[in-house]
C-alpha positions as CSV (number, residue, x, y, z in Angstrom):
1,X,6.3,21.1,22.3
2,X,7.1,17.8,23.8
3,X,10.7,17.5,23.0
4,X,12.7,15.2,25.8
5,X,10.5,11.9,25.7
6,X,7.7,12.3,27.6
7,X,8.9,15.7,29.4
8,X,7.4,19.0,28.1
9,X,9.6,21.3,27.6
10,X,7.6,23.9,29.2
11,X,7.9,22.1,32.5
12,X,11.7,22.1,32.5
13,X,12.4,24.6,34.9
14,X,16.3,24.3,33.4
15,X,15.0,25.9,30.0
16,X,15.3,29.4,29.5
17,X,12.0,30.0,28.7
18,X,10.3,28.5,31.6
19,X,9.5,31.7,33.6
20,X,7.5,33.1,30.8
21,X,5.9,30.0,30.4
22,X,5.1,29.8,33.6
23,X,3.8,33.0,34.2
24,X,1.9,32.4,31.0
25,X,0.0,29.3,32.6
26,X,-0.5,31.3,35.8
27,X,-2.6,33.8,34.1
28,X,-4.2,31.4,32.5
29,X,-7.9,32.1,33.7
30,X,-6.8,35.9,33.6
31,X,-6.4,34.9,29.4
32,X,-9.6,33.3,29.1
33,X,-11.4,36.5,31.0
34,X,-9.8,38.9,28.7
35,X,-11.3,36.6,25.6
36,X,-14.7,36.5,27.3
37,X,-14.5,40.2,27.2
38,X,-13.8,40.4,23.9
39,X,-16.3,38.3,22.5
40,X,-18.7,39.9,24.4
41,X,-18.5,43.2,22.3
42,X,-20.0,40.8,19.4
43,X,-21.9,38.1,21.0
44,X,-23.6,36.8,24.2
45,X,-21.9,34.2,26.1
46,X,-24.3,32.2,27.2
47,X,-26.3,29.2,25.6
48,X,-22.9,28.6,22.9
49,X,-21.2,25.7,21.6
50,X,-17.5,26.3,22.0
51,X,-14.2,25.2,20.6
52,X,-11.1,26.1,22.1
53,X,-8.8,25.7,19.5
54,X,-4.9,24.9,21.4
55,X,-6.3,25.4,24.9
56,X,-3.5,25.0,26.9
57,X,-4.1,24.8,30.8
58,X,-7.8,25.5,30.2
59,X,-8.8,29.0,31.9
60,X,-10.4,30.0,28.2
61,X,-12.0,26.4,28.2
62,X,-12.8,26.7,32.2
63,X,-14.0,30.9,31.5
64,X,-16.4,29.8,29.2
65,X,-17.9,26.5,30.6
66,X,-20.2,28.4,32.6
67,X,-23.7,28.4,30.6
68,X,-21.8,26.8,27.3
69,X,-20.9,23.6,25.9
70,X,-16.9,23.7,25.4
71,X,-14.9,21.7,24.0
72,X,-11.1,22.1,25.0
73,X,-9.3,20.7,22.1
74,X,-5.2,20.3,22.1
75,X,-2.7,18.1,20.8
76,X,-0.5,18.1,24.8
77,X,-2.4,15.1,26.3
78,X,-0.2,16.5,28.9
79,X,-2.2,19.9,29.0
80,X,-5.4,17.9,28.2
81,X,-4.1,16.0,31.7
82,X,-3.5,19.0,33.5
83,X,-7.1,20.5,32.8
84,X,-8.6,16.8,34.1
85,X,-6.7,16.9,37.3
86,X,-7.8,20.7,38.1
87,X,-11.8,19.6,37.4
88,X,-12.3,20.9,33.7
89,X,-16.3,20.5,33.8
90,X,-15.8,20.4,29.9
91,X,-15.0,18.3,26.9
92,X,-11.7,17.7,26.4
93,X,-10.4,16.0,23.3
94,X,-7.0,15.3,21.9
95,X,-5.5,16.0,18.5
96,X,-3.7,18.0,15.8
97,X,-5.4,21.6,14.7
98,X,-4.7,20.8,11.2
99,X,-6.8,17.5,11.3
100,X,-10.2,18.6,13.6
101,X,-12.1,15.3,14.1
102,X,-15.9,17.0,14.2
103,X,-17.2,15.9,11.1
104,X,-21.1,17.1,10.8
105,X,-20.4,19.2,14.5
106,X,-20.9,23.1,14.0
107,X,-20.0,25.6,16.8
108,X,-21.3,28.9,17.5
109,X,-17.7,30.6,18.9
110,X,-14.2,29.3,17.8
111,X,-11.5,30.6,20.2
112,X,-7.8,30.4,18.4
113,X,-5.5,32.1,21.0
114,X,-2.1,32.2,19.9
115,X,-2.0,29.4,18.1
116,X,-1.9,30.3,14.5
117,X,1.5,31.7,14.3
118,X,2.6,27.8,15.1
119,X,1.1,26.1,12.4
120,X,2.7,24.7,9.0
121,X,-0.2,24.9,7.0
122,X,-2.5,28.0,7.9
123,X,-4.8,27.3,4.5
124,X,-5.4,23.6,5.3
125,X,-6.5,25.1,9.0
126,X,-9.0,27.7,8.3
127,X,-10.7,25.3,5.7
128,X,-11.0,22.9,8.5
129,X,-12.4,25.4,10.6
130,X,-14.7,26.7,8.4
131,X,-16.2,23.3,8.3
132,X,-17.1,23.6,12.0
133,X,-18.5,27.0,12.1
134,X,-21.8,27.6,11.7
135,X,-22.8,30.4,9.1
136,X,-24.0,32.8,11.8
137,X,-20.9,31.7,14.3
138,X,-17.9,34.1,15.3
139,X,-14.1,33.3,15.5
140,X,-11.7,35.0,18.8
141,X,-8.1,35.1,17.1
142,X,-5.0,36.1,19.2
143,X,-1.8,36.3,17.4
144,X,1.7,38.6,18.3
145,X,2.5,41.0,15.4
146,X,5.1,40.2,13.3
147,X,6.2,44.2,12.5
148,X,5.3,45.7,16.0
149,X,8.5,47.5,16.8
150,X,8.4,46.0,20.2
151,X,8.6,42.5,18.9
152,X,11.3,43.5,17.1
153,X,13.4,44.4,20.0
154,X,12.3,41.3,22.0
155,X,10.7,38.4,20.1
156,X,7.6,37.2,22.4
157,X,8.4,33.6,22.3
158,X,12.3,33.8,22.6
159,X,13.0,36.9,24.2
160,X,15.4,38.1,21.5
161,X,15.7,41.1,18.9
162,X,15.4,40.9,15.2
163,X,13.6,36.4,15.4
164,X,10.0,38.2,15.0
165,X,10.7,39.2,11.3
166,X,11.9,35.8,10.6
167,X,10.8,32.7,8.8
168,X,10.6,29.1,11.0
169,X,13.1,27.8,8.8
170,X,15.8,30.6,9.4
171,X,15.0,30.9,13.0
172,X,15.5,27.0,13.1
173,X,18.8,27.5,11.3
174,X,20.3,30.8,12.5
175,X,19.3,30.6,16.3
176,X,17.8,27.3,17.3
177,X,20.7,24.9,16.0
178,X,23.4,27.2,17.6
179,X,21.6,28.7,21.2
180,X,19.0,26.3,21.9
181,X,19.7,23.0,20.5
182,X,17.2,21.1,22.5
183,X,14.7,23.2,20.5
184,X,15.3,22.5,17.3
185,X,13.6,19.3,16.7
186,X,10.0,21.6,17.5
187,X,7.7,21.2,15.1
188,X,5.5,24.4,16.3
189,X,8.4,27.1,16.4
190,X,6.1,30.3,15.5
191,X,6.6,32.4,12.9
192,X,5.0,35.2,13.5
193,X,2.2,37.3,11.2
194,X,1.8,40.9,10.1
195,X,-2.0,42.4,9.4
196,X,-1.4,42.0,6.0
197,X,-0.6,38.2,5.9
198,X,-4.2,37.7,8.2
199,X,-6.2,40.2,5.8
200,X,-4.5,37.5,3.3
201,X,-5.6,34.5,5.2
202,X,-9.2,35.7,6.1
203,X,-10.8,38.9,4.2
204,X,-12.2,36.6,1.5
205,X,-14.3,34.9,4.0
206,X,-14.8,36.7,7.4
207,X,-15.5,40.4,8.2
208,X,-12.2,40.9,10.6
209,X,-12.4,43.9,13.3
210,X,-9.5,44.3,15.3
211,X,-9.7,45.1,19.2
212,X,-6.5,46.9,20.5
213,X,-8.2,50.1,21.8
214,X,-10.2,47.1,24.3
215,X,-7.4,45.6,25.0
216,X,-4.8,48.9,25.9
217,X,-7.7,50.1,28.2
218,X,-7.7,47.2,29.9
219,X,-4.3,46.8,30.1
220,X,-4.1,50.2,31.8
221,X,-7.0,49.4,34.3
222,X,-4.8,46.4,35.6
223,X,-6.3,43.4,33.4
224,X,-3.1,40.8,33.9
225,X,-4.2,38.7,30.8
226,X,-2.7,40.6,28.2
227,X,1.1,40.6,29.1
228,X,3.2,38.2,30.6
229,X,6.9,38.4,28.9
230,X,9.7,40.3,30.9
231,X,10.1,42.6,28.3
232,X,6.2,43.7,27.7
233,X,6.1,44.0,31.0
234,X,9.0,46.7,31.6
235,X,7.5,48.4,28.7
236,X,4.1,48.6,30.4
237,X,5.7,50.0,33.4
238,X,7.8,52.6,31.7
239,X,4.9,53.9,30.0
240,X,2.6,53.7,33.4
241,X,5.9,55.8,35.2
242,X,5.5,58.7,32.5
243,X,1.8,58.7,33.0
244,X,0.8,59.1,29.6
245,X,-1.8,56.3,30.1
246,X,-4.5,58.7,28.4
247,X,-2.5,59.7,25.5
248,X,-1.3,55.7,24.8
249,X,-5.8,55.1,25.0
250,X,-6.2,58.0,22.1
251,X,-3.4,56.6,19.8
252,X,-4.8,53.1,20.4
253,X,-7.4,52.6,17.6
254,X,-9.5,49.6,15.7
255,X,-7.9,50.7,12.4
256,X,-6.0,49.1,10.1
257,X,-3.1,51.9,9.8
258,X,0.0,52.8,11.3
259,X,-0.8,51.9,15.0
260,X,-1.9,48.3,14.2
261,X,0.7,47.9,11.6
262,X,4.1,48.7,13.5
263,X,3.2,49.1,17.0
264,X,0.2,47.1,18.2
265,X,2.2,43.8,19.6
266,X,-1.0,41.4,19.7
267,X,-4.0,41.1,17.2
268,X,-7.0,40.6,19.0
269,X,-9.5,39.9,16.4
270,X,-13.3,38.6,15.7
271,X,-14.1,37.1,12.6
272,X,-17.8,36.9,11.2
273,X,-18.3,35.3,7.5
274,X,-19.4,36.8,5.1
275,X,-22.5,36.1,4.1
């Protein structure tokens, strides 16, 4: 996403999108705790070897140094950069998810945390990480829902209605190249996923369980690691203001039905192989 030379855009306070993303890298230890508690339903988190697949400022990499080896893996040297000069205590390593340099290297947890909705070739990645799993090692995947009805009404990377049902191509096209020109030279514009298109992607290999009753409890016990868009955010309030907070936890389920189709905004998702 480093469009104007040598100038992320996601430092250029001039962009649109910069208070998101900055909000998004503020939380980032607040993301990497919410992971750690996921995992932790499956696996300990001690004694691992880790790869943080697209790790951004670090906090997952940083969350999970403690007692593992982690390796924080992204292709922003400027991120990569970042994580140096805040004291990552970690590996970090440089390069493009769809070409993962650790040929005979097997890790026990593989943390993909909004990243897969980015990529041009989803097959080519998930053969590669199979290759660096081990057989008895678990995946964390994070990815917004393409048919949630609140990413309908505001897309989670642009802020807009309608651009989460879309293609990369046509949001390239029809938005991009007439709102936000300096954009459209990205190469990692998401294009978001529905639950059918990951059962696609995974269910041949990997036992998938999904994790949005953890994730709306702790969302209403204050856990700031979930949420960080303007519009998520009103919606949270709105529903805390008509105090139906126990009602939204009993909707919530692990199910592949109507909830997680249409409504749930995020997948939060561990993946074991199947054996």
């Amino acid at each position: 996403m480093e469009v104007k030379g040598n100038a992320p855009a996601w430092l250029d306070e001039s962009h649109p999108n910069y208070k998101r993303w900055e909000r998004a890298r503020n939380l980032s230890l607040e993301r990497g705790d919410f992971v750690r508690s996921v995992v932790q339903l499956h696996s300990s988190c001690s004694r691992l070897t880790v790869l943080d697949l697209g790790s951004g400022e670090g906090g997952t990499a940083k969350t999970f140094s403690e007692n593992n080896f982690v390796v924080s893996f992204d292709v922003s040297i400027t991120r990569l950069e970042r994580q140096k000069e805040s004291g990552a205590e970690y590996c970090l390593v440089n390069g493009d998810a769809l070409r993962i340099p650790f040929a005979g290297k097997k890790f026990d947890l593989i943390i993909i945390q909004d990243v897969l909705e980015h990529l041009s070739d989803i097959h080519l990645f998930i053969s590669n990480v199979k290759d660096v799993l081990k057989d008895s090692g678990i995946i964390y995947l994070s990815t917004p829902n393409k048919h949630s009805i609140i990413n309908f009404l505001s897309d989670p990377h642009w802020g807009m209605p309608v651009l989460s049902m879309l293609k990369r191509n046509s949001i390239k096209k029809y938005f991009l190249k007439i709102f936000r020109r300096s954009d459209y030279p990205r190469k990692d514009i998401a294009q978001l996923l529905s639950l059918y298109d990951l059962n696609k992607f995974f269910n041949r290999d990997f036992e998938i369980s999904i994790h949005t009753r953890h994730a709306v409890k702790k969302l209403f016990e204050g856990h700031k690691g979930i949420i960080w868009s303007e519009f998520h955010l009103r919606v949270l309030h709105l529903l805390k203001l008509l105090k139906i907070k126990n009602a939204m936890i009993k909707l919530s389920n692990d199910r592949p039905g109507l909830i997680n189709k249409f409504f749930t905004p995020s997948f939060y998702l561990i993946l074991k192989r199947i054996n």
